[in-house]
One Martini backbone bead per residue (centre of mass of N, CA, C, O) as a GRO file, in nm:
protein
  317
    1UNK     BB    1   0.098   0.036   0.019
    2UNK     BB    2   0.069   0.347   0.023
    3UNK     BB    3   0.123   0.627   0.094
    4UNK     BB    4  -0.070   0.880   0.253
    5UNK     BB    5  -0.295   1.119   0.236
    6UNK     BB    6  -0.337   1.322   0.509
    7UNK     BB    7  -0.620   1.421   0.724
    8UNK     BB    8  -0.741   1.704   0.973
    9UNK     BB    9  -0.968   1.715   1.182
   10UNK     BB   10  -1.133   2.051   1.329
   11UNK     BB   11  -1.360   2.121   1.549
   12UNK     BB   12  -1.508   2.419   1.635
   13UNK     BB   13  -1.584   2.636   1.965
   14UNK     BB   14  -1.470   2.851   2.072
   15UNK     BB   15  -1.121   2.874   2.034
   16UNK     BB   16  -0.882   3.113   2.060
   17UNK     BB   17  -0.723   3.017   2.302
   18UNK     BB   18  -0.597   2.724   2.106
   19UNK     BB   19  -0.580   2.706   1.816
   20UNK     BB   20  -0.248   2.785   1.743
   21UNK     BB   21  -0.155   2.556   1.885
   22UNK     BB   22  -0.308   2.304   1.756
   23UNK     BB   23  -0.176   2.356   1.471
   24UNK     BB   24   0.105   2.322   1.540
   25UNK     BB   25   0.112   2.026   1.707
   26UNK     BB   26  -0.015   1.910   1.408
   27UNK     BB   27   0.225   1.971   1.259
   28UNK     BB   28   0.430   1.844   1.343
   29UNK     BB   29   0.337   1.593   1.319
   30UNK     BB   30   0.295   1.600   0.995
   31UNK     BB   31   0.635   1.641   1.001
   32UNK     BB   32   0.705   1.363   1.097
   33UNK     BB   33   0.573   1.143   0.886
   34UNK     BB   34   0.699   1.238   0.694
   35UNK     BB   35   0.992   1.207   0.746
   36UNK     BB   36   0.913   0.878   0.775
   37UNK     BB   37   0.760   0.792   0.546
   38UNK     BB   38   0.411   0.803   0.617
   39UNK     BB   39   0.342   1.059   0.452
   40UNK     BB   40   0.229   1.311   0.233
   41UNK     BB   41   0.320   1.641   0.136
   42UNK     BB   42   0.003   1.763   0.152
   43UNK     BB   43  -0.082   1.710   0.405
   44UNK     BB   44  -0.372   1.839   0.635
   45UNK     BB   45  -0.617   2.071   0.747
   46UNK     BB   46  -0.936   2.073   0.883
   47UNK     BB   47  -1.167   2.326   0.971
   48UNK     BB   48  -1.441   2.386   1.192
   49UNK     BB   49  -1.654   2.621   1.223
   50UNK     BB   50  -1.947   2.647   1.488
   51UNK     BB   51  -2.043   2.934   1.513
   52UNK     BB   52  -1.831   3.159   1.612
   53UNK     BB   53  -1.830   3.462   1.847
   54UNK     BB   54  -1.533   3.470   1.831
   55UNK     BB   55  -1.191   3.494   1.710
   56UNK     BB   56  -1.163   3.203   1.512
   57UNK     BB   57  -1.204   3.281   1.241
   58UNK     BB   58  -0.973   3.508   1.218
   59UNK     BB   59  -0.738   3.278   1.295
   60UNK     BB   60  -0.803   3.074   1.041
   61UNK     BB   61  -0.721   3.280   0.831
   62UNK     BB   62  -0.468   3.337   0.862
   63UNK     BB   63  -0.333   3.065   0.878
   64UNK     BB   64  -0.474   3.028   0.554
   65UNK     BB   65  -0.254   3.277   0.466
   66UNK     BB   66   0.017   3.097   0.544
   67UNK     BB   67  -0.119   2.835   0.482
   68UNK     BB   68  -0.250   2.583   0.236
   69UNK     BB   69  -0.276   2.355   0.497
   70UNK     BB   70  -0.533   2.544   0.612
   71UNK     BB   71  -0.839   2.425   0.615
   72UNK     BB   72  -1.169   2.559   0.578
   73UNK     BB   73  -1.502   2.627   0.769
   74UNK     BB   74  -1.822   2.819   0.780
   75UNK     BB   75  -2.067   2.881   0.989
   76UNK     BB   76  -2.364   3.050   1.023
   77UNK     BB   77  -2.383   2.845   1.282
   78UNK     BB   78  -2.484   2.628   1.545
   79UNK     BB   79  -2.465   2.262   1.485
   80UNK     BB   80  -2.274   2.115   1.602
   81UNK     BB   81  -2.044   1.855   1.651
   82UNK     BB   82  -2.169   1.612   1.451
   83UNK     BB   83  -2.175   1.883   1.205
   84UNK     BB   84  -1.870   1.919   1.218
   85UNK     BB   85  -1.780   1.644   1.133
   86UNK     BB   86  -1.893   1.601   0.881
   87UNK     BB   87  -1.835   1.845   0.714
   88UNK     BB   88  -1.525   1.769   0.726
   89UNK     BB   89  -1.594   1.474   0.570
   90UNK     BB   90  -1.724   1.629   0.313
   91UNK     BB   91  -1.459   1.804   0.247
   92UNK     BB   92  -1.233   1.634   0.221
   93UNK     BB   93  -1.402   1.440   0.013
   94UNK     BB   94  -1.375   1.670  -0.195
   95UNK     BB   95  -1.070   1.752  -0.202
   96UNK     BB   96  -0.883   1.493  -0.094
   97UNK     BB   97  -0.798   1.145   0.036
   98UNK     BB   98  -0.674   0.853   0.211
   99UNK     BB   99  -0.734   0.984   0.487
  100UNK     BB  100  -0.893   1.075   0.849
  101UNK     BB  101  -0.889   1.229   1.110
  102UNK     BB  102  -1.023   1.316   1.449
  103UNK     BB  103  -1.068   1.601   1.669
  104UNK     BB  104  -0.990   1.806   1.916
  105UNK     BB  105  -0.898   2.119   1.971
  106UNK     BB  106  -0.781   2.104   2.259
  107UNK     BB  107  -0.580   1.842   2.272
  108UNK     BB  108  -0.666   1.601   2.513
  109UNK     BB  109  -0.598   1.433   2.312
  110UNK     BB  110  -0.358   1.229   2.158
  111UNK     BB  111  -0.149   1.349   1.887
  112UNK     BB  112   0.082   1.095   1.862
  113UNK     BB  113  -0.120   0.898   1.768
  114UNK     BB  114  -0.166   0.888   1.472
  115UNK     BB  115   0.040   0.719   1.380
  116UNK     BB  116  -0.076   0.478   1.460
  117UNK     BB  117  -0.350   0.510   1.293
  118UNK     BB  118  -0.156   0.488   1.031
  119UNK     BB  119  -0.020   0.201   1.091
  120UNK     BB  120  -0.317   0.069   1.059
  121UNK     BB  121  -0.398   0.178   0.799
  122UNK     BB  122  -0.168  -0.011   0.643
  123UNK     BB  123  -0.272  -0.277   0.763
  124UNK     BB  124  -0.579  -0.278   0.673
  125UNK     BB  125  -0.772  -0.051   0.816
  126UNK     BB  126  -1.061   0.119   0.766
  127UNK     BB  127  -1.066   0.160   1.096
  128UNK     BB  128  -1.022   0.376   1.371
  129UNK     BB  129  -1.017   0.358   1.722
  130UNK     BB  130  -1.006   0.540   1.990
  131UNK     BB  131  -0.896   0.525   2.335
  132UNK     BB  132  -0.904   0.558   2.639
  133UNK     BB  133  -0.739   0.463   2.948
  134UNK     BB  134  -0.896   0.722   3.099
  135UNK     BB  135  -1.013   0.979   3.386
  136UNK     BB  136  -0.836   1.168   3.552
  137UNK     BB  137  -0.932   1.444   3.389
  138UNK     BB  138  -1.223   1.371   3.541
  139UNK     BB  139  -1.485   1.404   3.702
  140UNK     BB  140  -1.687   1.237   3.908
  141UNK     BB  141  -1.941   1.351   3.707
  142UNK     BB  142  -1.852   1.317   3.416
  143UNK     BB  143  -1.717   0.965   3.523
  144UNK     BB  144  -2.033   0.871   3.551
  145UNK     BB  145  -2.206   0.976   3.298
  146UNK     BB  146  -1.988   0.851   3.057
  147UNK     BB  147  -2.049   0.553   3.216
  148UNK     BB  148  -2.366   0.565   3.135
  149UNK     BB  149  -2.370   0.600   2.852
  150UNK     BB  150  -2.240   0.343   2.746
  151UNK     BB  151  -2.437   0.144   2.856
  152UNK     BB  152  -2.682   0.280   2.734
  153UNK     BB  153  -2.636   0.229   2.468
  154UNK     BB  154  -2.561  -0.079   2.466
  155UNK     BB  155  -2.836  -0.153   2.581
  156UNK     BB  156  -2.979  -0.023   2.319
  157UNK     BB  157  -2.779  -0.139   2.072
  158UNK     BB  158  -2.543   0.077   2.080
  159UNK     BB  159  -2.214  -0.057   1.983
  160UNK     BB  160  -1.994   0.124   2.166
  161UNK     BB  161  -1.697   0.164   2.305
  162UNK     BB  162  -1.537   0.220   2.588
  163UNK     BB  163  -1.411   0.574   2.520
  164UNK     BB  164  -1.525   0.640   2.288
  165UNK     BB  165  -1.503   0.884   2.090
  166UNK     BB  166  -1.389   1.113   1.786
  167UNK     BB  167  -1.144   0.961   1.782
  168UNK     BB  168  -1.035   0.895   1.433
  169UNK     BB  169  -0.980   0.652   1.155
  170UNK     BB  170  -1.077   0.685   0.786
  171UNK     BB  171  -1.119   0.549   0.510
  172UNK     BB  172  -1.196   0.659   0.188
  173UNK     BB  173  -1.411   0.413   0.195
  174UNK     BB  174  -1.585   0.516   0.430
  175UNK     BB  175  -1.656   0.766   0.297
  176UNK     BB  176  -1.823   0.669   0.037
  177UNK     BB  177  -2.034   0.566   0.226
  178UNK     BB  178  -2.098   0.775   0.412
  179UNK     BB  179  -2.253   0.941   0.135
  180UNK     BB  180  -2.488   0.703   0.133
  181UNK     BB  181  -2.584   0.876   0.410
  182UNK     BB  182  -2.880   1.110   0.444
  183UNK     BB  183  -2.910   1.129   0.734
  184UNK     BB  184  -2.957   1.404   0.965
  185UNK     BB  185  -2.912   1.215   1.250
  186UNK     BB  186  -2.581   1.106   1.241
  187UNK     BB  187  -2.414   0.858   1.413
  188UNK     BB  188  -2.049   0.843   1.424
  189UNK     BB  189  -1.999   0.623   1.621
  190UNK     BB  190  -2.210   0.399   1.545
  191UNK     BB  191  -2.175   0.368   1.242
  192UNK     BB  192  -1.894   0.264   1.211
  193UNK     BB  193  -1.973  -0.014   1.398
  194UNK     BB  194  -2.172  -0.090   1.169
  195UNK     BB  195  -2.064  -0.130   0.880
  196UNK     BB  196  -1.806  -0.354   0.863
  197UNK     BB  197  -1.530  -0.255   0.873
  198UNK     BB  198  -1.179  -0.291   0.926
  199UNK     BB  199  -1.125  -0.273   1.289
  200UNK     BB  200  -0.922  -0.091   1.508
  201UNK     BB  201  -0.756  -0.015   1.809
  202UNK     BB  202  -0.656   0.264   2.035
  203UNK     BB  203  -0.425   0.405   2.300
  204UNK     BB  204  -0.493   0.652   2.474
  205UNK     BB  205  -0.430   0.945   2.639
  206UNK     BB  206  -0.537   1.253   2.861
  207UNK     BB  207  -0.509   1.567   2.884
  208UNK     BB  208  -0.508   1.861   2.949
  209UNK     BB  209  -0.655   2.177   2.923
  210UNK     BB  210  -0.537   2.421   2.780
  211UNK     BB  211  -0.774   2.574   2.752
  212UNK     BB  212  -1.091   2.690   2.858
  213UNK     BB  213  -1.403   2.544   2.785
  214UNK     BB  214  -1.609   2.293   2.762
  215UNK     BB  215  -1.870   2.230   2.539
  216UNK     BB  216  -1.950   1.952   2.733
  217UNK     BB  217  -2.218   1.860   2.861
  218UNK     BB  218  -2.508   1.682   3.003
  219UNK     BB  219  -2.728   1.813   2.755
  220UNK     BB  220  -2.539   1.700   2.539
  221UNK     BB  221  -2.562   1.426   2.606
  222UNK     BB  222  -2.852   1.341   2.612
  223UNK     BB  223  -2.856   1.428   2.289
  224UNK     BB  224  -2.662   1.240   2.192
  225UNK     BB  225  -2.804   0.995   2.282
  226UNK     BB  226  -3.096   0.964   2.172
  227UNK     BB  227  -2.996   1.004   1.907
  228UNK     BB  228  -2.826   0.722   1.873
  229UNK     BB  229  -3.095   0.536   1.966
  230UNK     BB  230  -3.257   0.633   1.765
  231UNK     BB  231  -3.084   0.620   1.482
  232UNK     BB  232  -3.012   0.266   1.580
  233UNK     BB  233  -3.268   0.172   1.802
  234UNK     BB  234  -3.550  -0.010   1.874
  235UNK     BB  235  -3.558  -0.125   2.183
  236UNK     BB  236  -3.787   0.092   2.335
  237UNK     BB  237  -4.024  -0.038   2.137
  238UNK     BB  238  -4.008  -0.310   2.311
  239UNK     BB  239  -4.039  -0.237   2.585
  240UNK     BB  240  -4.304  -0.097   2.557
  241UNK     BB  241  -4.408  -0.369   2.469
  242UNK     BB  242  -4.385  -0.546   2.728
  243UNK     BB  243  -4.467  -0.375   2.933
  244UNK     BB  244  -4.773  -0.384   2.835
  245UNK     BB  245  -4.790  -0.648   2.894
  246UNK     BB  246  -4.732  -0.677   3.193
  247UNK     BB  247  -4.951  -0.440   3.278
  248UNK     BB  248  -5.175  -0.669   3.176
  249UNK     BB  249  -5.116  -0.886   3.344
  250UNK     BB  250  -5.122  -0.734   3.635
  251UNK     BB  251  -5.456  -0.667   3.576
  252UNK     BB  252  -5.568  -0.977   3.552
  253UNK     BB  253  -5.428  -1.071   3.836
  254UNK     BB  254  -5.595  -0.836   3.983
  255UNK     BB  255  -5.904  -0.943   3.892
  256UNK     BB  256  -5.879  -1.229   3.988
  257UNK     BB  257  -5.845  -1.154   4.275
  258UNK     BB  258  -6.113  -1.038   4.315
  259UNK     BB  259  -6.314  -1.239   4.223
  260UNK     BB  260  -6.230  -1.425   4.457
  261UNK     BB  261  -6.260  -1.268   4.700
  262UNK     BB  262  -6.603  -1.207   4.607
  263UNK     BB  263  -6.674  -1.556   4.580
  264UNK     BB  264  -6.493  -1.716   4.839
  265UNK     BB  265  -6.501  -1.421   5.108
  266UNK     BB  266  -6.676  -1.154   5.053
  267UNK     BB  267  -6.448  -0.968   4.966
  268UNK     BB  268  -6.368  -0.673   4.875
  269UNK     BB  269  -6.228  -0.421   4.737
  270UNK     BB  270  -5.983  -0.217   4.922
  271UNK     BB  271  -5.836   0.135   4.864
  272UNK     BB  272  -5.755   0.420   4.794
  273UNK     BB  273  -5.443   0.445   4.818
  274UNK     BB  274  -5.389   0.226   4.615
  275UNK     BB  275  -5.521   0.333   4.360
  276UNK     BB  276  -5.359   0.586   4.339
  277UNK     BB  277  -5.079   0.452   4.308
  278UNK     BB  278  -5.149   0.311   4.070
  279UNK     BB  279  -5.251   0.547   3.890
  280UNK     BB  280  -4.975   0.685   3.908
  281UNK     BB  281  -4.768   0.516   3.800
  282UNK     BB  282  -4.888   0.392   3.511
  283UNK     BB  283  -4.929   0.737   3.427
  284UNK     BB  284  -4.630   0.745   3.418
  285UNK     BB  285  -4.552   0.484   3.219
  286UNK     BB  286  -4.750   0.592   2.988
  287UNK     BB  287  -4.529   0.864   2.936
  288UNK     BB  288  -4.284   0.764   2.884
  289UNK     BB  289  -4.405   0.582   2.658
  290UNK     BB  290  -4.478   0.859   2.484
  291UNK     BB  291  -4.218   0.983   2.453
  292UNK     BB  292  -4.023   0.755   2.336
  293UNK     BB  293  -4.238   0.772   2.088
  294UNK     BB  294  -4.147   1.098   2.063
  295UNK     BB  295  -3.849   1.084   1.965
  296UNK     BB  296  -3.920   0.919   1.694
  297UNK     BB  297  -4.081   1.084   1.582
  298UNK     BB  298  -3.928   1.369   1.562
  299UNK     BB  299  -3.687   1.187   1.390
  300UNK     BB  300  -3.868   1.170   1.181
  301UNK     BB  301  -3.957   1.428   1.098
  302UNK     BB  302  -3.680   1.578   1.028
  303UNK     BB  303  -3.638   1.369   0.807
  304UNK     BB  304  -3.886   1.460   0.588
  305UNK     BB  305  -3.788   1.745   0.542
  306UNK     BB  306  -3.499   1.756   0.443
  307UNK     BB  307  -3.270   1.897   0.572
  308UNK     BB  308  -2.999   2.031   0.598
  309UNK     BB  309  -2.714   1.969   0.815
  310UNK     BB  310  -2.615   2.251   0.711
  311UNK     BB  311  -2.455   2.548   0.651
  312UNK     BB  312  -2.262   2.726   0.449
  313UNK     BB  313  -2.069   3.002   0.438
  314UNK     BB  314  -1.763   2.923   0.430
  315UNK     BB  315  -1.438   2.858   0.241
  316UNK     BB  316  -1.088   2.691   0.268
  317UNK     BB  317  -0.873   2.570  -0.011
   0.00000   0.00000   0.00000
């Protein structure tokens, strides 16, 4: 296999002030590895500014007019992580490349693991993907919802390894496959390991983030889930569906059990208190699967609209 043109997407929002480093310490990497004779010296960076409201997108001008292998785009607002990594991974491949990484603005991941990946992907693998060693850079509230996160993913038919969140590379194979997939609200992480092409994965550290503030918090963890849940899953719409029957069967159970009580022993069934609680548990249980039957219901909406899944403000090839 020859040595590949290497892309490394970067989506950004409000980071003016790590992005300057970032960009430094990935071309770092990439003239390390063109040095090693393990990719084509075309090998470039591609930029996604995700609608910032600081001077993120001036300084990537700046950036790309002095070095046009820093290449990048702008959204006209803010459309989320997931819909500026598609952007990216659509911008390169209209671009040109033979492999792609995506990685975090901040450099919290391991850049020197690309090496690896790159490496990985000679070996014939058309997916890598990171996994982190560990959480110690991460709060004990972070480090406990992000492994609920996995589990309830996993739980939920959602097939995605623990701690692997977007940092991967994927082979020009994987691009042209992700083309014919036009789904809005396309979950990334469960998608690649849905595809089915040779998948290898890396291990790497995660440093302190150098500057700014993580812009991933609780609710966009939640948006997330969901999303990947209902986009890849229909696992909650059998639950919703054995529940019914669960509580169809207690409810002939406790049928038979008064017609026996009152034609037995004479004893009718009584307890307000008890009819209370059992109408709230039940109408509780029934909003709950009208929601999730509602977060489905809400992602056909999206798709049947058809709209586009981001607007590009501009562009810097």
């Amino acid at each position: 296999m020859d040595k590949p043109t290497l892309a490394i997407i970067i989506p950004c929002f409000n980071e003016e002030l790590c992005i300057r480093n970032t960009v430094e310490k990935l071309f770092l990497v990439i003239n390390s590895l063109i040095e090693k004779d393990k990719i084509k010296s075309d090998s470039y960076l591609y930029l996604v500014d995700d609608g910032s409201s600081d001077s993120t997108w001036e300084i990537i001008k700046e950036l790309h007019s002095k070095n046009n292998l820093v290449k990048a785009q702008k959204f006209i607002r803010n459309y989320g992580n997931q819909k500026a990594l598609i952007a990216g991974l659509e911008g390169v491949r209209a671009i040109g490349c033979d492999c792609v990484v995506s990685i975090d603005a901040d450099l919290q991941q391991d850049e020197w693991a690309i090496e690896k990946f790159v490496d990985e992907y000679m070996k014939g693998f058309d997916i890598v993907s990171g996994i982190r060693n560990d959480r110690k850079t991460d709060s004990f509230f972070k480090k406990t919802t992000a492994l609920m996160f996995y589990k309830l993913m996993n739980l939920m038919g959602v097939r995605i390894p623990v701690n692997h969140s977007d940092y991967r590379l994927i082979s020009r194979r994987a691009l042209e496959l992700m083309s014919q997939y036009h789904e809005n609200a396309l979950f990334l992480r469960g998608f690649f390991h849905e595809l089915g092409l040779k998948t290898a994965y890396v291990h790497f550290d995660v440093k302190q983030r150098m500057a700014g503030k993580s812009k991933f918090n609780l609710v966009k963890l939640m948006e997330l889930s969901l999303n990947g849940i209902t986009s890849f899953s229909i696992v909650p719409l059998r639950f919703i569906t054995v529940l019914g029957f669960l509580m169809a069967f207690f409810g002939f159970i406790v049928g038979v059990e008064a017609v026996f009580e009152k034609f037995f022993h004479n004893n009718a069934p009584n307890g307000m208190a008890t009819t209370i609680i059992l109408l709230c548990v039940f109408g509780g249980i029934q909003l709950f699967c009208i929601g999730i039957i509602g977060e489905y219901v809400g992602q056909v909406f999206r798709e049947v609209k058809a709209r586009p899944r981001y607007i590009k403000d501009t562009e810097l090839k």
